[in-house]
Structures are given as structure tokens and as C-alpha cells.
C-alpha positions as CSV (number, residue, x, y, z in Angstrom):
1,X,0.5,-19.1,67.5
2,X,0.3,-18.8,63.6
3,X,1.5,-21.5,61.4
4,X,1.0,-19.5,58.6
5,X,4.1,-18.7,57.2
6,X,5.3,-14.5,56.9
7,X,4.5,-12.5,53.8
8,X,8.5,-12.6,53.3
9,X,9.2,-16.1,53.5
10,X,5.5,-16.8,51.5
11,X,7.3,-14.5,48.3
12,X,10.2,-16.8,48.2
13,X,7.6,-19.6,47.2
14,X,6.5,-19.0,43.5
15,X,3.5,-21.5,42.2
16,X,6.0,-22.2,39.4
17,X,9.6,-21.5,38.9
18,X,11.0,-18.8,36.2
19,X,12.8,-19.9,33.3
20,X,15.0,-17.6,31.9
21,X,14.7,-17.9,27.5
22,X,16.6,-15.8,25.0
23,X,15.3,-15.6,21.4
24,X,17.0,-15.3,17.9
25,X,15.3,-13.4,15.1
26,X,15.3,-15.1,11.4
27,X,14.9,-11.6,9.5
28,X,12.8,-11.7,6.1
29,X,12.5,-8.8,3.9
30,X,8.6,-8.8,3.2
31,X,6.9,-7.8,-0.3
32,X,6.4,-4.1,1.2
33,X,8.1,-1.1,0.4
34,X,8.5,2.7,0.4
35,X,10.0,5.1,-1.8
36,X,7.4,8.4,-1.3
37,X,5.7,9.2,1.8
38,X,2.7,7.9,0.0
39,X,3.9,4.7,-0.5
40,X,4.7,4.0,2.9
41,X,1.3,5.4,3.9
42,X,-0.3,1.9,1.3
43,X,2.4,-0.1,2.8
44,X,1.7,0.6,6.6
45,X,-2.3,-0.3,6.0
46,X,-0.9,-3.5,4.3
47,X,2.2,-4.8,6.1
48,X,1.3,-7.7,8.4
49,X,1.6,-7.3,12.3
50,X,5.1,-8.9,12.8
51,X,6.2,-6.1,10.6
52,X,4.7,-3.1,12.7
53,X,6.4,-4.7,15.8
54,X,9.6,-5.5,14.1
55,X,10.0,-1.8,13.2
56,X,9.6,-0.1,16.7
57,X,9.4,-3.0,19.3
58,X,12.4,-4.8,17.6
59,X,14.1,-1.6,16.6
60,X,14.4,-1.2,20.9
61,X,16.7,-4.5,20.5
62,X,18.9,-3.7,17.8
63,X,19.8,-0.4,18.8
64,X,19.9,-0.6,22.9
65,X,22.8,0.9,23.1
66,X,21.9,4.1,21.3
67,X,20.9,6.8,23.6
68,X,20.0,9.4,21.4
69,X,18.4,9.3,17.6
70,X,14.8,8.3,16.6
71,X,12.6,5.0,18.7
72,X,11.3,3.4,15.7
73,X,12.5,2.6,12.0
74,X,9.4,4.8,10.2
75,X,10.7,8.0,12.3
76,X,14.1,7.6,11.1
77,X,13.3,7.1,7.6
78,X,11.2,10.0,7.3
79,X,14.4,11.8,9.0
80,X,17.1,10.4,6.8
81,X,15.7,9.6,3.5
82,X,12.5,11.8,3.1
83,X,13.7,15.0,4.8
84,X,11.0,15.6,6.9
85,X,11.8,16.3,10.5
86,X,8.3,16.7,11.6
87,X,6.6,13.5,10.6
88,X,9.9,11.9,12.1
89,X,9.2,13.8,15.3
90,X,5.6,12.8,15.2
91,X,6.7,8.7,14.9
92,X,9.1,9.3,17.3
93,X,6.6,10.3,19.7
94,X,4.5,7.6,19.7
95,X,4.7,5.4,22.8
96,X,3.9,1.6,22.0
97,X,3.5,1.2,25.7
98,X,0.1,3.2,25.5
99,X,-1.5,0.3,23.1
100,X,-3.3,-2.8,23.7
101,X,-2.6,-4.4,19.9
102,X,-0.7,-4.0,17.3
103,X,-3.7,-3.0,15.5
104,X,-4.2,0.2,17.3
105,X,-0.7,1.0,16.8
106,X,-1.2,0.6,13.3
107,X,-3.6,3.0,13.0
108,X,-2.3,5.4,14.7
109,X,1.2,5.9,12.6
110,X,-1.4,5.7,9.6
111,X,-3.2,8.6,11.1
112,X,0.0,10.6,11.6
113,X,1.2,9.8,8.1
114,X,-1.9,10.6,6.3
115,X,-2.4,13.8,8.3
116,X,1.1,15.1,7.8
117,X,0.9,14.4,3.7
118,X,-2.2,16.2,3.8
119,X,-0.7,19.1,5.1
120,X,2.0,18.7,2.9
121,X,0.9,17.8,-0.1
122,X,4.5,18.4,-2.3
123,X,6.0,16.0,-0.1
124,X,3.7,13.2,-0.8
125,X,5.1,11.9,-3.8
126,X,8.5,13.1,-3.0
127,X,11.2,10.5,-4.2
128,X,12.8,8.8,-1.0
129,X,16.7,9.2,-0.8
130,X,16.7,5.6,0.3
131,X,13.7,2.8,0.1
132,X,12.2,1.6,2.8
133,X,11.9,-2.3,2.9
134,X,9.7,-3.7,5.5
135,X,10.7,-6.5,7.3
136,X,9.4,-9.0,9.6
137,X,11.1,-11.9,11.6
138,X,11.2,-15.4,12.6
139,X,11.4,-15.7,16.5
140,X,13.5,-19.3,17.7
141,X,13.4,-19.0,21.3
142,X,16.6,-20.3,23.2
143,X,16.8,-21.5,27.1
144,X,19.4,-20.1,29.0
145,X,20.9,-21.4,31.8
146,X,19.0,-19.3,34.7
147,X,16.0,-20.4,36.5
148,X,14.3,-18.7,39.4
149,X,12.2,-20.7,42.1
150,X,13.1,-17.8,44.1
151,X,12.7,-14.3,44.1
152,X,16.4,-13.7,45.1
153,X,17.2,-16.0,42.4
154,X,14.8,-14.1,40.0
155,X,17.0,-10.8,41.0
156,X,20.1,-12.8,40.1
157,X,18.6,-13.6,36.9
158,X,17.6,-10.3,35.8
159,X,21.8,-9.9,37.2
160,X,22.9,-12.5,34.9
161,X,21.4,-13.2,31.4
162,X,21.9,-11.3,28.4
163,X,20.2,-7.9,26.9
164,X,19.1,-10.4,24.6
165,X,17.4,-12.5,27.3
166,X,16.1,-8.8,28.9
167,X,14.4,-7.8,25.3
168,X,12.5,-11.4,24.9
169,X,10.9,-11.1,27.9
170,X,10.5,-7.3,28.5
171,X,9.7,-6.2,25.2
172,X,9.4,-9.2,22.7
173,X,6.9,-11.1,25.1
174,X,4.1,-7.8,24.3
175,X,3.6,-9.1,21.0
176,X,2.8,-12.2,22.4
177,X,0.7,-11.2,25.3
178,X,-1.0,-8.2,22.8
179,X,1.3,-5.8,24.6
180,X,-0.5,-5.4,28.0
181,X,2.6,-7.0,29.8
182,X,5.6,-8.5,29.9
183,X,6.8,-12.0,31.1
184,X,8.4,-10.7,34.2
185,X,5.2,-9.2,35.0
186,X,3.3,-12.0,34.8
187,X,5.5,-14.2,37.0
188,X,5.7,-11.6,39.8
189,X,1.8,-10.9,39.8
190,X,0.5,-14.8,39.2
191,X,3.0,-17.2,40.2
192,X,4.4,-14.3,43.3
193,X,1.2,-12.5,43.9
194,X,3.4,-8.8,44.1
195,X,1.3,-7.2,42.5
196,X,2.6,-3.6,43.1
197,X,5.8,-5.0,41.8
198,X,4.4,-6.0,38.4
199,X,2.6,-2.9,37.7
200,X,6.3,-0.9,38.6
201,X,8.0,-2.8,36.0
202,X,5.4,-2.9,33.5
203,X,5.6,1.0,34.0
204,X,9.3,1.1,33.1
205,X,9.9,3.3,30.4
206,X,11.8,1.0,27.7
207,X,12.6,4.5,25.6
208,X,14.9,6.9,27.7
209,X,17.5,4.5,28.1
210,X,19.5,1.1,27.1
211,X,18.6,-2.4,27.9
212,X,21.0,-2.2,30.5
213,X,19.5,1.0,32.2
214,X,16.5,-1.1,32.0
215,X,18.1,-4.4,33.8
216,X,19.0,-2.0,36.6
217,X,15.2,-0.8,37.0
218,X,14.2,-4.5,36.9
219,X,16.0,-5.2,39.2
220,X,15.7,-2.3,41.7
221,X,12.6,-3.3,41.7
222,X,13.0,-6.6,42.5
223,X,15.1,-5.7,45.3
224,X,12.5,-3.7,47.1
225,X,9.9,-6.8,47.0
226,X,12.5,-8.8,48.4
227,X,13.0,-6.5,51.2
């Protein structure tokens, strides 16, 4: 007879345990700003990184609760202050999930910028109703009480900790990991070996929903691994 132990009791037994963090964010109002379409367009090639996430990963945090209205701070800026529903539609569409760095993602809301003022050359210089500061933030990443050396107790986790907890592992751990994952991912692929699992929740779309319709895809997920 086997001693090997079953594929069941084998996922209960992760190489390392899962620690459960939550992060704060020290916002900073950077030296970039926008008051024209063509200002932005300058301030986009020159903003640093932190600031491209903070303005659509972050924007996911900030406004998880919101189940309609524009992804990312640029699409609603263009909607609210510069009066041009197309470009917004255009940033809207973009899904970050599609990029490996924060440099491709860069270029890419360039591109859409610079083609839509093209096309629309009277908007270019168009005064702004509003102007848009960048911003960028300061991440202090807090432990929470939840740890996982199971992967029942990794589903009770996902159960437990906050949306906060949620977004700094889900969403805020891209940056990080130059958005090709997420730390929940990671666990389940290197320290579970479920690999099928960590590709389904790395295919979880973070847009059409709230954090919390997100928790419950984490952990239906989960819950299928553990069955």
C-alpha cells in the first residue's frame, strides 16, 4: 500500500503559511497637473509609475463600492471636467489586467490621448472645468490577524479580513509583482501547487463588480480546490 499521502490531504499542507496584511496609503499630491487635454497628454509621459497605478489600480480601492461610473481617475476627468465623453469612454476601456508594467500601460493611455486630440484638435487646449492633480502614495503595510497554514483556513481568510486586506493583495500586490499576479495567486500556485486555481483567480475580473463581489469569487474558488 501507498504511504504517499492523497492529493486532498497533500493541499492542506502549504510550503509556507499565508499571512493575511492590510496596507494604508500616505497620499501626496505630485508636481503634475492638467488643466487642457494637452496638458495631461505632457503630464501622463512625465508622472512617475506610482502615479499611473494610483489613478486606475488605486481608483478600484477607493471607489469599490461603486457599481456604475468610469474605472480610472483620467476617464472620469475627461467626463466631468473636459466634456469629452469619448476619450472618457476610451480610458474607461482600458483593462490594466492585459499589461505586464506599468510602462505599457502608460503608453497606451498616451496613445489614446494623443489620438483623440488629434482628431479633435479644438479640444486640445480646451480650459478644464476642474484641474487635474496627480497623485501618488505612500504604501505602510499592516498585519492583520488571519494566517492560513491551511487551505480551509485560507478560505476563512478570504471570509474574514477587510476589502482593504482584499485590495492589498488582489490588486495592490500587481504593482509589486509588475502586474502579472496577485499574492493569492502566488500562494496557491507555489506554496499549494493548484495551479488551475491561481490562474481562476488571477482571471477574476476586478472591474464589473465591488471588492466584495470579488471576495465571493475568491473564495468560490477556493472552495472548489478544497473539494
Amino acid at each position: 500500500m501507498s504511504g504517499e499521502p492523497s492529493q486532498p490531504a497533500a493541499r492542506n499542507r502549504p510550503h509556507r503559511p499565508f499571512y493575511f496584511n492590510t496596507s494604508a496609503h500616505l497620499l501626496r499630491i505630485t508636481r503634475e497637473r492638467a488643466s487642457s487635454l494637452s496638458e495631461l497628454l505632457q503630464a501622463v509621459r512625465a508622472c512617475s509609475e506610482d502615479s499611473i497605478f494610483q489613478h486606475t489600480f488605486r481608483t478600484l480601492e477607493e471607489h469599490h463600492f461603486i457599481r456604475e461610473g468610469f474605472s480610472n481617475d483620467f476617464a472620469h476627468w475627461a467626463f466631468s471636467a473636459c466634456h469629452e465623453p469619448g476619450l472618457a469612454e476610451r480610458l474607461a476601456s482600458v483593462d490594466v489586467r492585459t499589461f505586464t508594467s506599468v510602462a505599457e500601460l502608460r503608453e497606451r493611455i498616451i496613445a489614446i490621448v494623443d489620438e483623440y486630440i488629434r482628431h479633435n484638435p479644438k479640444s486640445t487646449d480646451r480650459p478644464a472645468r476642474d484641474t487635474f492633480y496627480f497623485c501618488a502614495s505612500d504604501t505602510v503595510v499592516l498585519p492583520t490577524a488571519f494566517v492560513a497554514r491551511t487551505l480551509a483556513e485560507f478560505a476563512e481568510g478570504l471570509r474574514q479580513v477587510s476589502v482593504h486586506s482584499i485590495h492589498h493583495h488582489f490588486i495592490e500586490a500587481r504593482l509589486r509583482l509588475k502586474l502579472m499576479s496577485n499574492d493569492f495567486s502566488q500562494w496557491l500556485q507555489e506554496d499549494m501547487d493548484l495551479t488551475d486555481a491561481a490562474r481562476q483567480l488571477n482571471r477574476i475580473d476586478i472591474y464589473t463588480g465591488t471588492l466584495e463581489d470579488v471576495r465571493r469569487q475568491l473564495v468560490t474558488v477556493v472552495e472548489r480546490a478544497l473539494a
